[in-house]
N, C-alpha and C positions, 0 to 999 in steps of 0.2 A: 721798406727803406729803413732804413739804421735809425734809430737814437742819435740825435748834435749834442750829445753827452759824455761826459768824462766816464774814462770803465775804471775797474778795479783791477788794478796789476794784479795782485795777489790771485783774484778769482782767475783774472786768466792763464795765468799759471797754472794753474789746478787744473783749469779745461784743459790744456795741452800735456801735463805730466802725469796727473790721474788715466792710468790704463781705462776705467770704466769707464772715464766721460770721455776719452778721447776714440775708444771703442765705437760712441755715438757723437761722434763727429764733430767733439769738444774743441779740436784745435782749429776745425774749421768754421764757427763757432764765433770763437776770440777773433779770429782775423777776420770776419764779417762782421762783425760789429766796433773794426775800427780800419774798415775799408779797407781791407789790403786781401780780400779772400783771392783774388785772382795770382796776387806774387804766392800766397802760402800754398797754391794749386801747383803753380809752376816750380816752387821749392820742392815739394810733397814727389810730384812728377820726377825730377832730378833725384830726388835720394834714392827713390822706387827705381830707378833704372842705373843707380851705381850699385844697390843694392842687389838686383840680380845680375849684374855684371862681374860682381867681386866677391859675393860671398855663394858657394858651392850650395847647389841644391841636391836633396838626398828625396829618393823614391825609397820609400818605406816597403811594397811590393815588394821588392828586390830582396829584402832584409827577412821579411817578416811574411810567413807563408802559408798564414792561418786561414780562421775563416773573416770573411769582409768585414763582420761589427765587429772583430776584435781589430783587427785595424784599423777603423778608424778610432777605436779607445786609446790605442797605444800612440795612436800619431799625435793626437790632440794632449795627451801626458806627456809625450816628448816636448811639443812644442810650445805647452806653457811651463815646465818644467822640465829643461834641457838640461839639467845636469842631475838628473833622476837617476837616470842608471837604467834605465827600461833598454835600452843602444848600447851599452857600455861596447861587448864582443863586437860591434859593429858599425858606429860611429865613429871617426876620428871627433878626438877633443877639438881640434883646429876648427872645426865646422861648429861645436857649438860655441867655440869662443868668438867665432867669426860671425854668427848671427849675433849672439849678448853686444860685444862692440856694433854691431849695423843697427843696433836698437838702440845703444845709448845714443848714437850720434846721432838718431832722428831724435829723439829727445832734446837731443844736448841743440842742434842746430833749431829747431823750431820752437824752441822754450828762448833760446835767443832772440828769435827776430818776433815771436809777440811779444816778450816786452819791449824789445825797441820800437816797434811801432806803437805799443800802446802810451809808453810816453811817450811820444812823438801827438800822440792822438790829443793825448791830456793837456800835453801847452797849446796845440794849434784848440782847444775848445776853451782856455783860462783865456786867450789869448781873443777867444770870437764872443764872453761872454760881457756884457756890459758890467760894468764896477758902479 
């Protein structure tokens, strides 16, 4: 069960926009510890399936015809560094500007709604604690 405690915007922040903590489940995290992990589930859920709806998925296979460990080397350098150049002959740009934008906006929409809930969390607990 949760903490009846005020959290730290700032920290939650950091859960949600830090790639490593949210890598380990940072954003889901902040929104468990100010009740609302079920909405950031069903946000999360929604972005994930506008996401592969609008933004083009590429098979690396197709491109790239080597042997299997260098594939997955080159796939994993694309995809934390998609403007590397490793694709240049064979990615359109569109596709990697169209994941960079799918990634801000998860950022950008869930960096939103933990801090709204987290103040939201902080008066409903200034509000439940005895003066």
């Amino acid at each position: 069960m949760v903490k009846k405690e005020s959290v730290n915007i700032n920290v939650q922040l950091i859960l949600v926009l830090l790639p490593i903590t949210n890598l380990y489940l940072g954003g889901f995290w902040a929104a468990y510890r100010v009740q609302k992990l079920r909405k950031f589930l069903l946000i999360t859920l929604v972005l994930s399936v506008i996401s592969v709806l609008v933004v083009p998925s590429v098979d690396v296979d197709e491109y790239y015809e080597d042997e299997a460990d260098d594939d997955l080397y080159y796939w994993i350098s694309f995809w934390f560094n998609p403007l590397d150049g490793y694709f240049d002959n064979y990615i359109d740009l569109s596709i990697r500007l169209a994941w960079i934008g799918d990634l801000a906006a998860w950022f950008i929409v869930t960096a939103y709604y933990i801090r709204k809930w987290s103040i939201q969390w902080n008066k409903k607990m200034s509000r439940n604690t005895p003066v």
